[in-house]
C-alpha positions as a LaTeX table, in Angstrom:
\begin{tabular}{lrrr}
\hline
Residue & $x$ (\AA) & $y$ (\AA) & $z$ (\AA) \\
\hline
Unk1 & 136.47 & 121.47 & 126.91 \\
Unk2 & 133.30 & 122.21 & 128.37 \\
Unk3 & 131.66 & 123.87 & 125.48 \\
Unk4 & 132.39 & 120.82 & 124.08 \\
Unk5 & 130.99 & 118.29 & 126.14 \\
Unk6 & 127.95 & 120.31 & 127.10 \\
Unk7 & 125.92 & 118.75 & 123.99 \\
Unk8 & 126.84 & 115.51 & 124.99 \\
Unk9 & 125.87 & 116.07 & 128.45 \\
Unk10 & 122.34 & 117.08 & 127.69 \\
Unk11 & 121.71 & 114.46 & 125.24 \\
Unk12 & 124.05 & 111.32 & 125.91 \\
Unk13 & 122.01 & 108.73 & 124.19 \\
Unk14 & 122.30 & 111.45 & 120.78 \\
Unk15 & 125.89 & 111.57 & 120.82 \\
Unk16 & 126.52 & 107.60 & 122.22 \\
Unk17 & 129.14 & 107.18 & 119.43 \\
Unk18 & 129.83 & 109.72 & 117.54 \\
Unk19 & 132.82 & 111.74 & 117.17 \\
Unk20 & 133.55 & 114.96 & 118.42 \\
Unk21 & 136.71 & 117.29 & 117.94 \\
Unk22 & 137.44 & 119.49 & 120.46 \\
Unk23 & 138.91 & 122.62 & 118.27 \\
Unk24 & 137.71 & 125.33 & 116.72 \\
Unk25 & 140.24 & 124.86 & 113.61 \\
Unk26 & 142.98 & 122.50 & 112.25 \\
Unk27 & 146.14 & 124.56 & 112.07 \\
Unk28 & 149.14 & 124.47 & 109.73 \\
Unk29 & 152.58 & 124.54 & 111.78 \\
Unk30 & 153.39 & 127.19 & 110.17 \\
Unk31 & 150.37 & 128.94 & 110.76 \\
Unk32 & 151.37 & 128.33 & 114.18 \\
Unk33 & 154.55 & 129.38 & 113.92 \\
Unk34 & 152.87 & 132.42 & 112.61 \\
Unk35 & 150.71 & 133.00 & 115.25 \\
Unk36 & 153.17 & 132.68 & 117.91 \\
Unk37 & 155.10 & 135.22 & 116.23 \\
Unk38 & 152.68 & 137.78 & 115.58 \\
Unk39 & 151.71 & 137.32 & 119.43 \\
Unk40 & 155.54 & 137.07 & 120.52 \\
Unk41 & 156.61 & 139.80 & 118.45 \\
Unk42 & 159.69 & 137.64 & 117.92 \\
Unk43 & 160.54 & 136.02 & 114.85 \\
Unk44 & 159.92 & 132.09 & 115.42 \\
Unk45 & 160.01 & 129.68 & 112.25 \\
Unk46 & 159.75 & 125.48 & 112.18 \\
Unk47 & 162.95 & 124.06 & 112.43 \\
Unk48 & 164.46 & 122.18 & 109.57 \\
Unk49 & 165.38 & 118.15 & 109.53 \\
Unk50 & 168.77 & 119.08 & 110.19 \\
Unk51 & 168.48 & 121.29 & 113.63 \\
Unk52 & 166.04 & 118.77 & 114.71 \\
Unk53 & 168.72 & 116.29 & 114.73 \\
Unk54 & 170.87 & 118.61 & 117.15 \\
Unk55 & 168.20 & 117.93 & 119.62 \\
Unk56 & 167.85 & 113.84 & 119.35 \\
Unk57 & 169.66 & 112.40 & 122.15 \\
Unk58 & 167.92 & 109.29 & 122.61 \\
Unk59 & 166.83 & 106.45 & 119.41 \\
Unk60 & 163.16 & 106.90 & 120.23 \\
Unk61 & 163.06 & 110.33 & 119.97 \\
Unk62 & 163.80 & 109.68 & 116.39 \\
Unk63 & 160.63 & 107.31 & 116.06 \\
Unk64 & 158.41 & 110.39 & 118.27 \\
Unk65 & 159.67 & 113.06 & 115.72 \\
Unk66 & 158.95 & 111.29 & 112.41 \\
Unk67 & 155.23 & 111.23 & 111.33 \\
Unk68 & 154.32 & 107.46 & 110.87 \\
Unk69 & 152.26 & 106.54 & 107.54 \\
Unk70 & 148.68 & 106.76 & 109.21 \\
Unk71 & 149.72 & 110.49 & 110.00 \\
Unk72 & 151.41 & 111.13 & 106.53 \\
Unk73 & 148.61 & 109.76 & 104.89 \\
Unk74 & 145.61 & 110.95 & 106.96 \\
Unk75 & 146.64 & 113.72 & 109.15 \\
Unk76 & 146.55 & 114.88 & 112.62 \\
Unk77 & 142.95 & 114.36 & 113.19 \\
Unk78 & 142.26 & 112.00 & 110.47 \\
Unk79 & 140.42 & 111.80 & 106.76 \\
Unk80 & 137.01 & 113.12 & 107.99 \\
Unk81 & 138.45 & 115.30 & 110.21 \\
Unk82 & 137.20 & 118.93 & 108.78 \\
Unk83 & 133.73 & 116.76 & 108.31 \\
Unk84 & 133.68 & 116.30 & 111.62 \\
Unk85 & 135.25 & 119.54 & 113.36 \\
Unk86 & 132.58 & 121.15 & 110.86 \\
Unk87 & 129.52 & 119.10 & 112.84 \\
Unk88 & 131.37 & 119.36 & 116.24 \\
Unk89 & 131.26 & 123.16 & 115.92 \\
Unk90 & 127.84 & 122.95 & 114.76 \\
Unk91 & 126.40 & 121.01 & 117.68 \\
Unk92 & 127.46 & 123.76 & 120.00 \\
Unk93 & 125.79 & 126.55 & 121.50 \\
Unk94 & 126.17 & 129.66 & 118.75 \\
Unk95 & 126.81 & 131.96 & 121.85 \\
Unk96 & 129.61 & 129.98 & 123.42 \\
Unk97 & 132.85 & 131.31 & 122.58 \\
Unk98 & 135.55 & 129.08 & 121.29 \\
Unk99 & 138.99 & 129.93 & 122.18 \\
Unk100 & 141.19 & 130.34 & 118.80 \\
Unk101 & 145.09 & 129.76 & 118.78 \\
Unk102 & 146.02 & 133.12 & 119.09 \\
Unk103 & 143.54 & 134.19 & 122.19 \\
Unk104 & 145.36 & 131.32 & 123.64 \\
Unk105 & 148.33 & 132.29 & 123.53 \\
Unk106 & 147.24 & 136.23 & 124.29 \\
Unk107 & 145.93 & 134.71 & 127.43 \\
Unk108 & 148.46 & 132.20 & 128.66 \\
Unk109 & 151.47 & 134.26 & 127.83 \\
Unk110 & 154.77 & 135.60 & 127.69 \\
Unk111 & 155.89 & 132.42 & 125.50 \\
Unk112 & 159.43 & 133.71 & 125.20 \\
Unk113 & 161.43 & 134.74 & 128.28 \\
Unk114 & 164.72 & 136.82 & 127.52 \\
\hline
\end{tabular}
């Protein structure tokens, strides 16, 4: 997080409402099912509706699970979301390194125990 608040730091009063994302890309789930896979070397894949349903034991996880219309209709990180993950990323220091989905996992690892 702190490559991404060190703009903001230096210059509050230029960043005093504006919108920063904190990513270095949006991913697909699959593309992070993927990812964990390739880093895993075990096969993972999304669940379907159906095995999902094994898991609900409770009403509200029902609600948690399905994606409300704001998310169906806008996404995770909203409609100007790529805008602004595109100017996040170019507010930041060029020689910082941002930490991708699969050096994350390469570094926090194992992610499946036997």
């Amino acid at each position: 997080i702190g490559n991404y608040l060190a703009p903001v730091l230096r210059d509050p009063a230029k960043y005093n409402g504006s919108r920063l994302v904190a990513a270095t890309a949006f991913y697909s789930a699959q593309e992070i099912v993927d990812t964990w896979s390739r880093v895993s070397g075990k096969k993972m894949r999304l669940a379907n509706g159906d095995e999902v349903e094994r898991f609900i034991t409770h009403p509200l996880q029902r609600e948690v699970l399905r994606p409300g219309p704001l998310f169906t209709k806008y996404g995770y990180f909203g409609h100007s979301g790529p805008r602004d993950l595109d100017w996040t990323i170019s507010q930041l220091n060029p020689e910082d390194h941002l930490t991708t989905w699969e050096e994350f996992l390469v570094q926090n690892g194992p992610w499946v125990f036997e």
